[in-house]
C-alpha positions, -999 to +999 in steps of 0.1 A: +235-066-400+250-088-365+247-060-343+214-081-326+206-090-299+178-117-289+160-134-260+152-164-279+163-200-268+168-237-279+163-274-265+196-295-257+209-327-275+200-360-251+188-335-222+147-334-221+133-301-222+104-284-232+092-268-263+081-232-268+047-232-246+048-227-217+073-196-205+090-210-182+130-219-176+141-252-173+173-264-155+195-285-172+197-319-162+224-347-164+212-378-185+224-413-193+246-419-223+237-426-256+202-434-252+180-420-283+147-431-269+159-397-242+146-375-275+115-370-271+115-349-303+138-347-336+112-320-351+128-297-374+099-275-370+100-272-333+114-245-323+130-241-287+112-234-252+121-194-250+134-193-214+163-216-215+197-202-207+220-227-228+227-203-251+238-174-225+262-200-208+273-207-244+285-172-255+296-161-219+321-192-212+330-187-251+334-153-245+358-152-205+385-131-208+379-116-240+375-074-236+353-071-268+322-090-256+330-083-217+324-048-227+297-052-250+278-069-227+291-057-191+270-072-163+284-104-159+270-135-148+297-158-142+326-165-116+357-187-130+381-196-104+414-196-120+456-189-115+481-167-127+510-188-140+549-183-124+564-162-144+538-131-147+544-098-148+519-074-130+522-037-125+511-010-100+512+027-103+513+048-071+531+081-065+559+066-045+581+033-042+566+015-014+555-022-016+518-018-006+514-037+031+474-040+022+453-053-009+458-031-039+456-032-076+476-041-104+475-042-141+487-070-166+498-045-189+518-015-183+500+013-201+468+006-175+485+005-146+506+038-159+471+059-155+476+056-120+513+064-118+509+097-094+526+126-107+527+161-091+527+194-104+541+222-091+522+260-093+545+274-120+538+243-138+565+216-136+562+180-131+577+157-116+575+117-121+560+091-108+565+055-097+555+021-114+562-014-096+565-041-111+563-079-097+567-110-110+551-138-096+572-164-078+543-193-073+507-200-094+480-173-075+451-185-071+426-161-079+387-159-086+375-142-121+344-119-124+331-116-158+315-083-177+336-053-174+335-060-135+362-031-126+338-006-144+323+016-111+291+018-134+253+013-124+230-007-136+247-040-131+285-049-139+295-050-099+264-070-090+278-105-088+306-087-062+283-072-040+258-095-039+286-120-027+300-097-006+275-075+013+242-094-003+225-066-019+236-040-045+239-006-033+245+019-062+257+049-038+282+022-028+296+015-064+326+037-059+336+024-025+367+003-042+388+004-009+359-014+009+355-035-018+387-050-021+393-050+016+366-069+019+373-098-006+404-103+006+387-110+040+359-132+024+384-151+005+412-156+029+401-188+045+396-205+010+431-194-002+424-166-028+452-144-038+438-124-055+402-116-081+407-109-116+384-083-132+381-057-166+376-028-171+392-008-202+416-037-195+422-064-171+435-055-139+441-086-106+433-071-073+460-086-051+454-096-012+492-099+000+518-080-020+543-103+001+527-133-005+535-149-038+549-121-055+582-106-059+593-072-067+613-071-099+619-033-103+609+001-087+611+027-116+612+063-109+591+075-143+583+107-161+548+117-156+526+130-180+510+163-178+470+171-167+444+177-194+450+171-232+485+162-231+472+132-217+454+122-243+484+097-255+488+082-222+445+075-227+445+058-263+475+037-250+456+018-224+429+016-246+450-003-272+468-024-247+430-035-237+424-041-275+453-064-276+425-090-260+398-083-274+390-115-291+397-153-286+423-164-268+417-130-244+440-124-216+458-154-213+480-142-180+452-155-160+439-197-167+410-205-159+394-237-144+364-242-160+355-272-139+348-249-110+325-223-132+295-210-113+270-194-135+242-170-126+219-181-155+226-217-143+184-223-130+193-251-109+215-227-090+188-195-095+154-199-107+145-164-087+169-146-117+144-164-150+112-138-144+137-109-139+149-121-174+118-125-194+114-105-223+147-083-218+171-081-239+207-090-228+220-053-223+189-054-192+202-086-180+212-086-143+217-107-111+201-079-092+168-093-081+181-130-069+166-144-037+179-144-005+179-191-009+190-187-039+223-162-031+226-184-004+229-217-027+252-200-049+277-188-020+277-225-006+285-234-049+312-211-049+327-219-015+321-256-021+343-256-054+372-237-041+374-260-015+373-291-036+414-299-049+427-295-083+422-332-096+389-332-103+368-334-131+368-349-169+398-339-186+378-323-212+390-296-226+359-275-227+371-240-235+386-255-269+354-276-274+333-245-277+358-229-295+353-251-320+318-252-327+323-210-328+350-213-353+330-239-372+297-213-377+307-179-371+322-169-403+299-193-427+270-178-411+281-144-412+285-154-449+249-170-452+236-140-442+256-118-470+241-139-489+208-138-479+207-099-473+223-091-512+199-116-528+174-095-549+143-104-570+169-101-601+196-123-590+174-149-570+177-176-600+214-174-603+219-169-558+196-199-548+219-225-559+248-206-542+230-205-509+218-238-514+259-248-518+262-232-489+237-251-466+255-281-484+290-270-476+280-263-441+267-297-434+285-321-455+303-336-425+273-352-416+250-363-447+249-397-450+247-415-485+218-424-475+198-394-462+179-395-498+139-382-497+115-405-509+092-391-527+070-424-533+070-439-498+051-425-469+070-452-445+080-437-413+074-406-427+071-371-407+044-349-425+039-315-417+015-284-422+025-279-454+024-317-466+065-324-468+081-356-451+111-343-436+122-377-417+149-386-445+170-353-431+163-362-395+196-388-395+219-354-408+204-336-379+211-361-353+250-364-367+254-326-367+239-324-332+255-353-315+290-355-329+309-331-308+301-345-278+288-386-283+325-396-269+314-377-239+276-395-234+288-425-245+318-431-220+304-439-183+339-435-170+343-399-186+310-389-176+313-401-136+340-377-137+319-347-147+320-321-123+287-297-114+298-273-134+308-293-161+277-305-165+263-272-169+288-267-202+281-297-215+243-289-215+247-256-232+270-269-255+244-296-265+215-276-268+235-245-290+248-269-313+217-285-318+196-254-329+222-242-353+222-276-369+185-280-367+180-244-386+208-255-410+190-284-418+157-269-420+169-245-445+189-271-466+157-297-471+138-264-480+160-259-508+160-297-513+125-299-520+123-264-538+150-281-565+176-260-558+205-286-545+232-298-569+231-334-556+195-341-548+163-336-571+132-319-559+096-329-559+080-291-559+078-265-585+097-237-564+081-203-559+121-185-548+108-158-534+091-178-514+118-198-503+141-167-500+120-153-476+119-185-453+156-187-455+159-154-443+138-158-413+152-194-404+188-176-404+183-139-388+164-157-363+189-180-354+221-152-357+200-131-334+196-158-309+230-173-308+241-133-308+279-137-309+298-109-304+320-120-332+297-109-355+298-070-337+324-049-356+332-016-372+312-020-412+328-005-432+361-016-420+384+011-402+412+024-425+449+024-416+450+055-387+421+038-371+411+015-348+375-005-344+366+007-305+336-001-287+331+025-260+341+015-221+346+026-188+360+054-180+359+070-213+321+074-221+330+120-217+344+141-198+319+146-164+297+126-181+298+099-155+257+103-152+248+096-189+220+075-196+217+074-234+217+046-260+253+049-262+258+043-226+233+014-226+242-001-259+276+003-266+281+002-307+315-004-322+330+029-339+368+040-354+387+058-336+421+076-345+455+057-339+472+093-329+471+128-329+449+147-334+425+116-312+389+110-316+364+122-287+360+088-270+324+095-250 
């Protein structure tokens, strides 16, 4: 099954790092092009120091503006500056038609911002409607994204990276205290010409500083109300399923992010205080409670430093693609590999090993030269290991598959002056991701090389498969637990045709249930849901 999660970590292509010993977490550092005599180590048996935070940056850039892993995983770690284009609707509910004259909230989608359309009801029971705004903006707004569900008034974590910038500690009697909250990053981001922030909850909503500022009112509309209780059930699933409508990559594209500008709280250059409040938790514990007063401090002077700095900086690279690709390259064929792995039995091993083994072969055929051939005869520049095998013939296939994503980008001083901070950072994680998938796909593949299993290359070893089976299985669980892509987290079996695959969010977790400390609370799991009447229990 995906639905894993792991602390483990992994070393970064042409960045020096340490290996697993000792527990400690290393900031990423910027190197000089092209230089292989930077790798201190091309091991395929090393596995990575366990307290680097590549990987984290990896899956939470990959992940911005997606609802599906913003909810899975809720306390964010990461603040995007970004815009929403000209052009872009954005409503407010409120129970009558005045523009607000202070910083208020609207919705990108109707259906959330409908929940707060006010309606009244009289005592024999009638309603009346209510009012939805909606504005269009007439100019880019510049506004700063929180990631997580950052709108959700939850403890334990998802308004952290708010408060801490705000009022520098995290106060959970003060988690509810919106008004102040909003009020008070307007104020904070007034001087460095913020619009407006960008958060999620059960879907994404962009607080707005100046309703007469960049935005222009496109309609007042007088609207029919629902009623209290269960007839409101319809109005519940509907913002629910316009929150579903980004659940996955590209997200909510209304709002564009600069990724140039990305501060990130597992960046240990910018918070080393956060790695020992990390150790040994898993990700659902993760949180940026428990940062120093320096390093807060550093972090601010980040934030303020790049919204200051103008909009023609950086590479040019296109970084939100570039991981994009290396997710679409893996996700699915490893979600496949470990089908594979987990249907293979002790009566179809013969006739699956070869299959896998095509697999492995498929996987990395991009990047096995002609002459990445094991020599069973010559012990020249050989790489011997516990268990006697040379495995320096694949070493050239791991260096391809590691390196080729980003070599234009080490090798090109010009591009690389222009890297940014933050940039930097990306680059890093991108690096050292990519090169622990390949190094576990190549791992796996000589494995089945030597065992005799490949179509292409003989073997030197009378295989024991079960062995071999059970070494495969290991080299790939570990490594979809520690890439933990919330790709992988979905509704098994899949939902039928009234249903819906629903991860459970803010507000929903119950009626008066806002208290609940279970597993369900902690570790949302994905479940289907009903489409319409009669609806499922959401909590």
């Amino acid at each position: 099954m995906f639905l894993v999660c792991s602390a483990v970590v992994v070393v970064a292509v042409l960045i020096v790092l340490p290996l697993a010993s000792p527990p400690r977490q290393i900031p990423l550092q910027r190197v000089s092009p092209d230089s292989e005599s930077l790798i201190r180590d091309w091991n395929l048996e090393t596995t990575p120091d366990t307290n680097w935070a590549g990987h984290l940056i990896f899956d939470t850039v990959s992940s911005l503006l997606q609802h599906w892993p913003n909810t899975r995983y809720r306390n964010g770690h990461t603040i995007v500056p970004g815009s929403v284009p000209i052009g872009t609707l954005l409503y407010h509910g409120r129970g009558d038609n005045a523009i607000p004259t202070f910083p208020g909230w609207t919705a990108t989608n109707p259906e959330h911002s409908f929940t707060f359309c006010k309606d009244s009801m009289t005592n024999n029971g009638s309603i009346t409607g209510c009012w939805q705004l909606t504005f269009v903006t007439a100019r880019p707004l510049r506004v700063l994204y929180f990631d997580g569900s950052s709108g959700a008034k939850m403890e334990n974590g998802p308004m952290d990276a708010q408060d801490l910038l705000l009022w520098g500690r995290v106060d959970p009697a003060r988690r509810m205290d919106e008004r102040e909250r909003i009020n008070d990053l307007c104020a904070w981001g007034k001087d460095l010409g913020i619009d407006g922030y960008a958060r999620m909850e059960m879907d994404f909503e962009v607080m707005l500083c100046d309703f007469s500022n960049g935005v222009e009112l496109l309609s007042a509309d007088y609207l029919s109300a629902w009623m209290e209780g269960s007839a409101r059930e319809p109005l519940i699933f509907g913002t629910i399923l316009s929150g579903s409508w980004h659940t996955r990559y590209p997200g909510e594209t209304r709002v564009l992010l600069d990724l140039t500008k990305l501060v990130s709280f597992y960046d240990t250059s910018l918070a080393p205080s956060l790695v020992p409040h990390r150790e040994s938790k898993e990700r659902w514990d993760h949180r940026v409670l428990g940062i120093s007063a320096p390093d807060l401090a550093v972090v601010k002077r980040r934030l303020q430093d790049v919204l200051a700095s103008g909009t023609d900086i950086g590479s040019g690279v296109d970084w939100q693609t570039l991981y994009r690709v290396v997710v679409d390259r893996y996700a699915d064929r490893l979600e496949t590999l470990d089908y594979l792995l987990d249907t293979t039995t002790t009566e179809n091993l013969d006739e699956r090993a070869p299959i896998i083994q095509t697999e492995l072969r498929i996987m990395l055929t991009p990047y096995i030269l002609y002459t990445a051939r094991p020599n069973w005869l010559s012990t020249a520049d050989s790489v011997s290991y516990a268990d006697g095998r040379d495995e320096a013939w694949a070493l050239p296939v791991w260096r391809a598959c590691a390196t080729r994503h980003t070599a234009h980008i080490h090798g090109n001083s010009r591009l690389q002056s222009r890297l940014t901070s933050s940039e930097h950072l990306l680059l890093g994680a991108l690096d050292g991701t990519n090169r622990e998938i390949c190094r576990v796909l190549v791992r796996m593949w000589v494995t089945g090389v030597h065992a005799g299993v490949d179509a292409l290359l003989p073997g030197q070893e009378t295989p024991v498969l079960s062995q071999i089976l059970e070494q495969w299985r290991s080299d790939a669980r570990s490594l979809i637990a520690w890439l933990d892509w919330s790709v992988w987290v979905k509704c098994r079996p899949m939902c039928p045709a009234e249903e819906m695959c629903y991860l459970p969010t803010w507000p929903y977790f119950g009626v008066n249930e806002w208290d609940r400390k279970d597993e369900q609370w902690k570790r949302p799991q994905p479940r289907c849901i009903r489409k319409f009447q009669p609806y499922s229990v959401l909590g």
